[in-house]
C-alpha positions, 0 to 999 in steps of 0.5 A: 833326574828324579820324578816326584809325584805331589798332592796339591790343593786344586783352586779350579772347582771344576778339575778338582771335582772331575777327580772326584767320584761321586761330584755333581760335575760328572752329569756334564760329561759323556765319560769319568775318567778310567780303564772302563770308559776307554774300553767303552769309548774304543767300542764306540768307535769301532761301530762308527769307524770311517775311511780315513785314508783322505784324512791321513793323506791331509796330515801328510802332506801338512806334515812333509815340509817338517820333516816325517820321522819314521816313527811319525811315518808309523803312525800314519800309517796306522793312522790310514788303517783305522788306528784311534787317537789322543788328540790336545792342541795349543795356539802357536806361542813364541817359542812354544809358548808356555812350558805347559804346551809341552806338557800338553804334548806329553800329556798326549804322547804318554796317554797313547802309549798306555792305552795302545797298551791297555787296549791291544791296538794302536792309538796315535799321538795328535797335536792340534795347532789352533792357528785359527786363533786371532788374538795374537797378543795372547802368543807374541810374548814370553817371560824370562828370569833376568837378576831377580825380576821376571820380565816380559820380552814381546814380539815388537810387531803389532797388527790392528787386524785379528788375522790368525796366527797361520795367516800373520807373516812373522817379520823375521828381524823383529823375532831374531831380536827377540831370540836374542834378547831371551837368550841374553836373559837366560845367561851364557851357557854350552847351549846358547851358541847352538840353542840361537843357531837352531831357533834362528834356522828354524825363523828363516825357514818358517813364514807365519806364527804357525810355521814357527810353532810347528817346526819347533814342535815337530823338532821336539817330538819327532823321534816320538812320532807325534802327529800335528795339523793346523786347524787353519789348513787349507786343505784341512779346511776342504776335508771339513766342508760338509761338518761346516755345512751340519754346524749350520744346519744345527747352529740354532740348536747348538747355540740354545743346547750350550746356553741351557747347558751352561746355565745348569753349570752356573746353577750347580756351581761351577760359572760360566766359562763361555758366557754363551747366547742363543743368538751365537753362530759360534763361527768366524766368518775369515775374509784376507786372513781376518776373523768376524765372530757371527752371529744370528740376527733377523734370519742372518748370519751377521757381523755389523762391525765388519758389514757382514751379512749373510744369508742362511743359504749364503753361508751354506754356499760358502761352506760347500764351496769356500769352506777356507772362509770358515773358522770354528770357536770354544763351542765348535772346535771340540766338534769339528775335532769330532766329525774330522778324527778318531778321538779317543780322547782329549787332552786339555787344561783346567780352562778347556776342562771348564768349556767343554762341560757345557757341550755335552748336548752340542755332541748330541745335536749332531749325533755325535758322542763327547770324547773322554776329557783326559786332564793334562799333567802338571810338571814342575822343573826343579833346577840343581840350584832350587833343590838345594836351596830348598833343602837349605831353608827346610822348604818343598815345593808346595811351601814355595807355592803357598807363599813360605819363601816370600814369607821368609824373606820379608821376616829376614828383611826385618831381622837384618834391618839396622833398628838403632839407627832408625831409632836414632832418626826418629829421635831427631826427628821427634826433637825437629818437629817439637822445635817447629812447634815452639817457632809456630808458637813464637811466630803466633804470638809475634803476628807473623804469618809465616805458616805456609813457609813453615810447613813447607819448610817443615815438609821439606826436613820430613822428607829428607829424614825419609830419604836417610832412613830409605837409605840406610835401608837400602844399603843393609839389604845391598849388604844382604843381597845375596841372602835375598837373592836366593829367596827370589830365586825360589820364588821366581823358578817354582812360582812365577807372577803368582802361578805355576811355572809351566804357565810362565815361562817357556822350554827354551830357558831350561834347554839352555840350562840343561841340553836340547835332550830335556824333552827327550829325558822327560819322556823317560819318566813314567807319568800317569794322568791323575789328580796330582803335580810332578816335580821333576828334580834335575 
């Protein structure tokens, strides 16, 4: 295994100005990103430091049914003393869901660590489950490699109803068949037994979308002691009562100071990311598992889809009393983390990145201070078989990104294409329609009207000259399959649906070809959070 460290164009404005020094985007954030402003933050922190024995406790017991390690153990028990965090999160994917949950992961685990380091105290690792999160269509699917098509295998149950993930009962049936259906796609290897054997066990003993995840996750990373909670935890969900009531309180301001913000954003060049409003609750009201966006309307807080309608003092009650009833969105979940953890701070994408440039005021309204936004790595695997066919066509990674590989491709396609005989047709059928020029003059001359059957019938010879040159095309390219094929190979392993890979596909497809330990392995590497693209060399 090799690590490679690679300068790419960055398409997103915001990330690539938040790596730059002296960018407008700065103004929208609490701290740049260096060894300075973690010292600050840690600082910051320690003067307003809280109990954190009850919250500590919360994780615990969210966490006893996966199976503690000792190192998670640790954790928690520095976590109780007062120990900081690095905190990044992720929806309850299939599988994971895509490669970069993973490396959120990472992202996370690799930044505690070296900042446990730089800062001579403990920070621990916590991944924050969004099984809040309703929009079950973002996380029911995957992508696989089959031939050389990149094909969407989906979970095959559908619900009307936007329950989230945490409260969506998985139809254990459905999902096997999934499992396998992926698996036969990935192709048979010494793994795949064992591979189905464990994600199977793992199905049975899981109930929701969110015990799926978090098995699978904890599997992955226990041995590195990382933390996990769901944000739709019950308990999680009590401890949270009081900031649910302060959002409330605020929850004019805070929708005004994100739409202010925002606009700043949009005027300085960088969109609008949320699309905010001044009439935004920016919570979710829950009834059976389902979430209602609210909004304020007349001095209520309201969904007229779901007939829901509820007072200030109402909503105040539930919050106090039902607070399970109660779920954040993009504007409040940054500050629920807030008032609930430690944060050092957080790991997040290109997207979250962009969301949270509009909050920086929010944090104020409820005398709370923005974290440091910690951009997540970007990894890039390269299988044995991409390294070497890399090295046959003089192409790297970013050559396949740019589109070089599909470019050599189409220009092989060109230079094989058998051209006499498509000269030859051309002829033919040059000397065809000259002679249904000469019978349309004849049947002129004669008065015959015949016209309609002769340009059908004319059509018809066309179509079958098309059909012969399709044909011949198709059988040179059969002749040529191979060649092709390794072209699409590159394409589909290093760029996959016109994105990175980690966007696409998920882990299980490279722990099929290289051994559950890839994780394990990949954590060996030295990373470090910066303004670049690691291509792991297998």
């Amino acid at each position: 295994m090799k690590l490679e460290s690679i300068q790419v164009p960055i398409k997103n404005r915001v990330l690539a100005d938040y790596w730059s020094p002296n960018a407008a985007i700065h103004e929208f954030f609490e701290y740049e990103y260096n060894d300075r402003s973690f010292e600050k933050r840690v600082k910051y922190l320690e003067q307003h430091a809280k109990d954190q024995k009850e919250l500590t406790a919360i994780i615990r017991q969210f966490m006893e049914p996966l199976g503690i390690s000792k190192k998670a153990n640790e954790h928690l028990q520095q976590l109780e003393q007062g120990a900081v965090v690095v905190v990044g999160g992720q929806q309850a994917g299939i599988l994971t869901g895509p490669l970069y949950s993973v490396h959120k992961a990472i992202s996370v685990i690799t930044l505690a660590k070296e900042q446990s380091v730089k800062l001579q105290r403990p920070v621990v690792p916590i991944f924050w489950i969004a099984g809040e999160d309703h929009d079950l269509e973002e996380i029911n699917h995957t992508f696989t490699v089959h031939g050389v098509d990149v094909k969407k295998r989906a979970y095959g149950e559908r619900s009307r109803r936007k329950t989230m993930a945490s409260a969506t009962t998985i139809n254990k049936e459905s999902m096997a068949q999934l499992i396998h259906t992926i698996a036969k796609d990935m192709g048979e290897t010494e793994f795949t037994e064992m591979l189905i054997k464990q994600l199977v066990d793992t199905l049975n003993k899981s109930e929701t979308f969110t015990d799926f995840f978090a098995q699978l996750i904890n599997q992955l990373f226990k041995d590195e002691g990382l933390l996990l909670i769901d944000a739709a935890d019950f308990e999680f969900r009590q401890y949270e009562s009081s900031n649910f009531a302060r959002i409330i309180h605020h929850n004019e301001e805070i929708a005004r100071v994100v739409t202010e913000k925002e606009e700043q954003l949009e005027h300085a060049g960088y969109g609008s990311p949320i699309v905010a409003t001044k009439e935004a609750a920016n919570l979710f009201f829950v009834e059976d598992g389902e979430r209602h966006l609210l909004e304020r309307k007349n001095q209520q807080f309201v969904n007229l889809a779901a007939n829901i309608k509820l007072s200030h003092e109402e909503l105040l009650g539930i919050a106090n009393k039902n607070p399970e009833q109660l779920s954040n969105n993009v504007v409040t979940r940054p500050l629920m983390q807030e008032m609930t953890l430690p944060v050092l701070a957080f790991v997040g994408g290109p997207g979250e990145l962009a969301y949270w440039a509009t909050l920086k005021d929010a944090f104020s309204v409820l005398g709370l201070q923005m974290p440091i936004f910690a951009p997540r790595l970007h990894i890039t695997i390269a299988t044995r078989q991409v390294e070497q066919l890399l090295r046959e066509y003089h192409l790297n990674v970013a050559d396949v990104w740019n589109g070089k590989a599909l470019e050599l491709k189409e220009q092989f396609i060109t230079e094989v294409q058998d051209t006499e005989a498509t000269r030859q047709i051309q002829i033919m059928q040059q000397m065809l329609l000259e002679k249904y020029d000469e019978l349309q003059c004849y049947f002129g001359e004669q008065q015959l009207s015949l016209d309609k059957i002769l340009v059908k019938n004319k059509e018809n010879h066309l179509k079958q000259f098309e059909y012969l040159q399709q044909k011949i095309e198709q059988t040179v390219l059969n002749k040529h399959e191979t060649t092709i094929r390794k072209f699409m190979t590159l394409q589909n392993e290093l760029y996959p649906n016109e994105g990175f890979q980690e966007r696409t596909y998920n882990p299980y497809q490279y722990f099929n070809e290289f051994g559950p330990m890839l994780v394990t392995e990949m954590l060996k590497q030295n990373y470090s959070i910066g303004n670049h693209h690691y291509i792991l060399y297998m």
